[in-house]
C-alpha positions in Angstrom: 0.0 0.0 0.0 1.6 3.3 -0.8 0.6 6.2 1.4 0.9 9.4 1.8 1.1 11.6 4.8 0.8 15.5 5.2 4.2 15.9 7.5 3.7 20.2 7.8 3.6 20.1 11.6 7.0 17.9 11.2 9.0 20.8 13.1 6.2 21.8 15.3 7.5 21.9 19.0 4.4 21.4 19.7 2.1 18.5 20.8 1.1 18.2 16.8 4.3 18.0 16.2 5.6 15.0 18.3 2.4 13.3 17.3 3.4 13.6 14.2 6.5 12.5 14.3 6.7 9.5 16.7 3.3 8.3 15.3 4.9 8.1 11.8 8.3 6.9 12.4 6.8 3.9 14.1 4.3 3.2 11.3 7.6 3.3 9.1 9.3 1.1 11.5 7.0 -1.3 11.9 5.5 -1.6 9.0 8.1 -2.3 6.1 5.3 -4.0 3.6 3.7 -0.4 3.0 5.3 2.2 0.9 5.4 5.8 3.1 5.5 9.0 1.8 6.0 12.4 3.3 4.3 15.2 1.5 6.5 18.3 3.0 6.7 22.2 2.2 10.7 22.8 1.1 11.4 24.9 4.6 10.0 22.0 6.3 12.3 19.3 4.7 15.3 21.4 4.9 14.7 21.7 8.9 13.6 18.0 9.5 15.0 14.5 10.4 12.6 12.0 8.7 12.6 8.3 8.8 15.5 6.7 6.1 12.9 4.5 5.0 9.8 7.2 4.3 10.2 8.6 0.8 9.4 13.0 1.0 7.4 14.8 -1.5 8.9 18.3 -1.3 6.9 21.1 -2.6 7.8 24.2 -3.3 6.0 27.1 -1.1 6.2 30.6 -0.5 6.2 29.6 2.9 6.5 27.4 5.6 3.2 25.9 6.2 3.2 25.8 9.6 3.6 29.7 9.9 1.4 30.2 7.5 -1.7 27.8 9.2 -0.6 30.0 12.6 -3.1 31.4 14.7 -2.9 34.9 13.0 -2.0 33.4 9.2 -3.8 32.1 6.5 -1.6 30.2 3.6 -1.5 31.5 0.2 -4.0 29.5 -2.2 -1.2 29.2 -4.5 0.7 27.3 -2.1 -2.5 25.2 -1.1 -3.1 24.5 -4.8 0.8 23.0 -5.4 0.5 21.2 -2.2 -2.7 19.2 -3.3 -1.2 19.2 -7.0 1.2 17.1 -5.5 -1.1 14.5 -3.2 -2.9 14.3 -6.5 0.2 13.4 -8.7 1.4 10.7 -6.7 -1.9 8.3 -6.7 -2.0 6.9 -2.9 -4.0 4.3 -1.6 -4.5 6.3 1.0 -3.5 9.6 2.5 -3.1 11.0 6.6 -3.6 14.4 7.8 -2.0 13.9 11.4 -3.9 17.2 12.3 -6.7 19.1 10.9 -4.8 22.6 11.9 -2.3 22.0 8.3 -5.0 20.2 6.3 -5.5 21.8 3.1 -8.0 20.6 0.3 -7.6 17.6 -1.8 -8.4 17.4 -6.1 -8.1 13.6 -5.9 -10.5 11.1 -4.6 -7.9 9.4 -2.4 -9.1 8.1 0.7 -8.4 10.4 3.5 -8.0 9.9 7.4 -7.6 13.7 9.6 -6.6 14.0 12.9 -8.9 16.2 15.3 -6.7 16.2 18.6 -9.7 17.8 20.5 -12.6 20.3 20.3 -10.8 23.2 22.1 -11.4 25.8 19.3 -14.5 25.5 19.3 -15.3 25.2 22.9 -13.3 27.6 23.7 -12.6 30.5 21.1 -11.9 33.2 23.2 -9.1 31.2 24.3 -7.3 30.2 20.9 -7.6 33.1 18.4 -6.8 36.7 18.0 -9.7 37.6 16.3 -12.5 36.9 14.7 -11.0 36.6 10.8 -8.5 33.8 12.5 -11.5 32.1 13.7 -13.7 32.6 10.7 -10.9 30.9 8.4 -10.5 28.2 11.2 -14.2 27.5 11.2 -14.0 26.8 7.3 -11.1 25.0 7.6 -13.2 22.8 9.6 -15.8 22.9 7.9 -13.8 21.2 4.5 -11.9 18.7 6.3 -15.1 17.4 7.5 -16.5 17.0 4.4 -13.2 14.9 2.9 -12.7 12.7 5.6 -13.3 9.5 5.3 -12.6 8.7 8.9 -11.6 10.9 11.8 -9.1 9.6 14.4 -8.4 11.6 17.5 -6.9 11.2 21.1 -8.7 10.0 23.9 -12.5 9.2 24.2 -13.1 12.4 25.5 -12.1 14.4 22.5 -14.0 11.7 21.1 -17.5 12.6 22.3 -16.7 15.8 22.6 -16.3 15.7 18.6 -19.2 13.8 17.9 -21.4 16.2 20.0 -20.2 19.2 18.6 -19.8 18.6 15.2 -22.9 15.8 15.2 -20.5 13.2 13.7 -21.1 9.8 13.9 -18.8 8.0 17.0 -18.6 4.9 15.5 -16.5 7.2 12.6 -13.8 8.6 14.5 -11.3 5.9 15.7 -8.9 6.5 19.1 -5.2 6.6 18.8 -3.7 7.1 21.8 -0.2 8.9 22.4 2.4 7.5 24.5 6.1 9.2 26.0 9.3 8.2 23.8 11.9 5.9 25.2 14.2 8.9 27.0 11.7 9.8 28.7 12.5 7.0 31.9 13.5 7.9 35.7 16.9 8.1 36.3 19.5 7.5 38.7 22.2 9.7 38.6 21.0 12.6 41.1 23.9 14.8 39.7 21.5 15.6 36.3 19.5 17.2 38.3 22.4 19.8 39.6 23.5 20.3 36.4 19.7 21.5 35.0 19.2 23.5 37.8 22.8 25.0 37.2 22.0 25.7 33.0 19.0 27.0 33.8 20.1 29.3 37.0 17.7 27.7 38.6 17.8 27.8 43.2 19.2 24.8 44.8 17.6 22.7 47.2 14.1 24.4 46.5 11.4 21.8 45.3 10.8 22.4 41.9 7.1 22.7 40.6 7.6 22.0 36.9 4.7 22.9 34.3 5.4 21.6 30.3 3.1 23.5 27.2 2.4 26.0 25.6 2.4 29.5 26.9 -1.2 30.1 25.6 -4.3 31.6 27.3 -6.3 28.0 27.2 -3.7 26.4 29.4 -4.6 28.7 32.7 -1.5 29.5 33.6 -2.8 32.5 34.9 -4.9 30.4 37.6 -1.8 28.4 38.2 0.1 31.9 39.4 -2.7 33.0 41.0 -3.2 30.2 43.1 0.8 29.4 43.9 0.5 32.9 45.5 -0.8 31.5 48.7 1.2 28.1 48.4 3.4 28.0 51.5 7.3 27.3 52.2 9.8 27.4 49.4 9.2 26.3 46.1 10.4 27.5 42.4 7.8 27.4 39.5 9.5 26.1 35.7 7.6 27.1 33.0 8.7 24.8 29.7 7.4 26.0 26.4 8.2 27.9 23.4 7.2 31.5 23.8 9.6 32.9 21.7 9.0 31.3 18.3 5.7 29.6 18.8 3.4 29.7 15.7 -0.2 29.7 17.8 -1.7 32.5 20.3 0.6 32.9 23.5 0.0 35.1 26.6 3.7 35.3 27.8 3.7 39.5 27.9 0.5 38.8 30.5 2.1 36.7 32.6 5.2 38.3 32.8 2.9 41.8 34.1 1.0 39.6 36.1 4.3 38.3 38.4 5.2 41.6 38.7 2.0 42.5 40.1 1.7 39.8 42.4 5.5 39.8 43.5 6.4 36.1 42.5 8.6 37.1 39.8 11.7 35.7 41.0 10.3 32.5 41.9 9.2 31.6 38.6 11.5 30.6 35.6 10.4 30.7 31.7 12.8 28.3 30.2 11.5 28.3 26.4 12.0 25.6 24.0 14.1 22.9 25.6 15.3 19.4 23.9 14.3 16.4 24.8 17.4 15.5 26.7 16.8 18.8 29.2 13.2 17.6 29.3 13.9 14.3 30.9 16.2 16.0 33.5 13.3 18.5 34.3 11.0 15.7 34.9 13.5 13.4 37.3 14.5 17.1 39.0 11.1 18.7 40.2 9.0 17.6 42.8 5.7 17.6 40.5 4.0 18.6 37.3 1.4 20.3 37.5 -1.0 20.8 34.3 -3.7 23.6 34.9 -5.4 23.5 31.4 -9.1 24.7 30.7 -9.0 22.0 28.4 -7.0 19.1 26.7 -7.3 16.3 24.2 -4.8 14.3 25.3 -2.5 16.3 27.9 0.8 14.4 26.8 3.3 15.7 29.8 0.9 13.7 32.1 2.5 10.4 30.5 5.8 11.8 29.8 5.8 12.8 33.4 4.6 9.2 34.7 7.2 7.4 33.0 10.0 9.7 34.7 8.3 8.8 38.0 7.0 12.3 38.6 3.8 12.9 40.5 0.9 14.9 38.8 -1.2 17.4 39.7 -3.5 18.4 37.0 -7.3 19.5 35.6 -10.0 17.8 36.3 -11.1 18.5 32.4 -11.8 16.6 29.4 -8.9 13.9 29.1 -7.0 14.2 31.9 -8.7 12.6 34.3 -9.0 9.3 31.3 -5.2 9.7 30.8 -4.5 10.1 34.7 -6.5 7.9 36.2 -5.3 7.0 40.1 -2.0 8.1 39.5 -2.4 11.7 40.2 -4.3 14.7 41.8 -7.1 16.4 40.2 -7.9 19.7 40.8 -11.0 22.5 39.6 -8.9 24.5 37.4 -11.4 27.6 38.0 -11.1 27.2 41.8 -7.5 29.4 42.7 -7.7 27.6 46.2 -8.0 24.1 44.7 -5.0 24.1 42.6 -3.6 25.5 45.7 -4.4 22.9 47.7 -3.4 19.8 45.4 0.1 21.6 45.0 0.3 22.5 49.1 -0.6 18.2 49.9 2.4 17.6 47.2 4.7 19.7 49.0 4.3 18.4 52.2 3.1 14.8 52.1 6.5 12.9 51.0 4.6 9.3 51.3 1.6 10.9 49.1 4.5 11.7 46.2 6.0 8.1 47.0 2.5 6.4 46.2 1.9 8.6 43.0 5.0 8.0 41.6 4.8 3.7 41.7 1.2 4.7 40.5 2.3 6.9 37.8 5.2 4.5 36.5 3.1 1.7 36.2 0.0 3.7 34.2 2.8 5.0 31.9 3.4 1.5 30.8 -0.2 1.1 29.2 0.3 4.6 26.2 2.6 3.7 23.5 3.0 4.7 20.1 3.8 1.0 19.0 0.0 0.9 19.1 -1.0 3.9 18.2 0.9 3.0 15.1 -0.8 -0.5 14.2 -3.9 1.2 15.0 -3.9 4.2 12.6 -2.2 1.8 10.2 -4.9 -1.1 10.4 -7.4 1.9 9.7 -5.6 3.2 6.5 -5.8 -0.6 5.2 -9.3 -0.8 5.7 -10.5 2.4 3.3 -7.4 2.1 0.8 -8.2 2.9 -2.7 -9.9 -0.5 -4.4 
């Protein structure tokens, strides 16, 4: 079978991006009978590792799609036009959109699975655009990959009735892949890795570090999270992982930068940006907890990531957390300032409660992985394949 995958959100940092790429470089891996190709805007290819195996379609855009399918962008219909010239021209079996955020209309009749990682946008608007034109072009967006797909495959079962309620689309339609953390992320046990982290990033010594991975954005309440550490007592050091520099969708970084001033926690707080994978892992086996505040999630992959490292959660008591979570973790009103406070106080002081979470978490880790994810989305692309 020869398929072809939209691999835009390659270079995304992020969740669409390492869905993206750990969900296709184990459908490569593991599946060497089917043909795979990556159709990839040239900025894109120039930028990405892809799997030796997959075969890239480079097109040639006036920009990076990724940009362009931003928060406050729209992509040029020229480049939309070369890009499903090219899904055209190459005659799959059967083509992937790992997210509907870069899908872009097809002028074939190829079979055609899209991603919808959750119904935030449109439960939550206020939260994820600018304006009103970058949700109107969202909406339509929408609006046309619903119309192609064939099949829908998103996150959790949440995001799965959620989708189905909102959008009135059949259930038994929209299949579940579940994410899962990548191999590095594992505890570890050489304490000195977490000196040297807290040393790169000028971070205090010997202050429990409450560590929060995601994006700076307005839907992830991180607002409610400084609020509510405000009257969390005894020492503690907030780290704040995510790309607010360079990051392609709506961030509030500028707001929460006034708003420490204004409530005097500025120095006890710590925006890292972008960090690799490597400095990840030694955040997670450093801090004392992660803690995930969001209005809303479809899958909420730190929680796992976090698990496998051994770290205990606190986190929203939204959508797909609690699924993803289960027993191995707090949960927490992320509207109530003294809940969050609480869940992150009982942390702090109950050393046998962080014990317990961490066995918990390690072992619920061990269910997520992208190995089935992989057979899962691929089984689904052999089922509607071009006859």
């Amino acid at each position: 079978m020869k398929v072809g995958i939209d691999a835009s959100t390659w270079t995304n940092r992020r969740g669409y991006g390492r869905f993206t790429r750990e969900l296709v470089k184990e459908m490569v891996r593991s599946h060497p009978e089917h043909d795979f190709v990556l159709v990839v805007d040239a900025a894109t290819a120039a930028q990405g590792e892809f799997p030796e195996r997959a075969t890239l379609e480079i097109v040639a855009t006036s920009e990076q799609q990724i940009q362009a399918a931003s928060a406050d962008g729209s992509r040029r219909i020229v480049d939309l036009w070369r890009m499903a010239r090219a899904v055209a021209r190459a005659r799959f079996d059967a083509f992937f959109f790992p997210t509907r955020y870069s899908y872009f209309p097809l002028i074939c009749a190829t079979p055609t699975v899209i991603a919808f990682h959750d119904a935030t946008a449109e439960r939550h608007p206020e939260l994820i655009f600018p304006g009103f034109r970058s949700r109107l072009l969202w909406r339509i967006k929408t609006r046309l990959a619903l119309r192609r797909a064939d099949r829908l495959v998103t996150v959790s079962q949440d995001a799965r009735r959620q989708l189905s309620d909102i959008f009135r689309y059949p259930a038994e339609s929209i299949t579940v892949i579940s994410e899962g953390p990548d191999p590095i992320f594992r505890p570890l046990i050489d304490e000195s890795e977490a000196a040297n982290i807290r040393n790169r990033f000028q971070l205090p010594p010997d202050v429990p570090l409450i560590l929060y991975v995601g994006g700076i954005s307005p839907h992830k309440n991180l607002q409610g999270l400084l609020r509510a550490l405000e009257s969390v007592p005894g020492s503690w050091h907030l780290v704040l992982v995510g790309d607010y520099q360079n990051d392609s969708f709506w961030g509030c970084y500028s707001e929460l930068v006034a708003l420490l001033g204004d409530i005097g926690l500025s120095a006890r707080v710590t925006f890292t940006g972008f960090v690799t994978d490597e400095e990840l892992l030694h955040f997670y086996n450093a801090s004392a907890m992660l803690v995930l505040p969001s209005m809303s999630e479809g899958f909420g992959l730190p929680l796992v990531e976090a698990m496998a490292c051994g770290l205990p959660v606190a986190a929203s008591a939204r959508n797909s957390i609690p699924e993803v979570l289960g027993d191995a973790g707090l949960l927490f009103d992320p509207t109530s300032i003294e809940d969050i406070a609480g869940c992150i106080t009982r942390l702090l002081e109950d050393p046998q409660l962080r014990a317990r979470l961490r066995l918990l978490g390690l072992a619920r880790a061990k269910r997520y992985s992208w190995a089935e994810g992989a057979r899962e989305m691929v089984e689904l692309l052999e089922s509607i394949r071009a006859r």
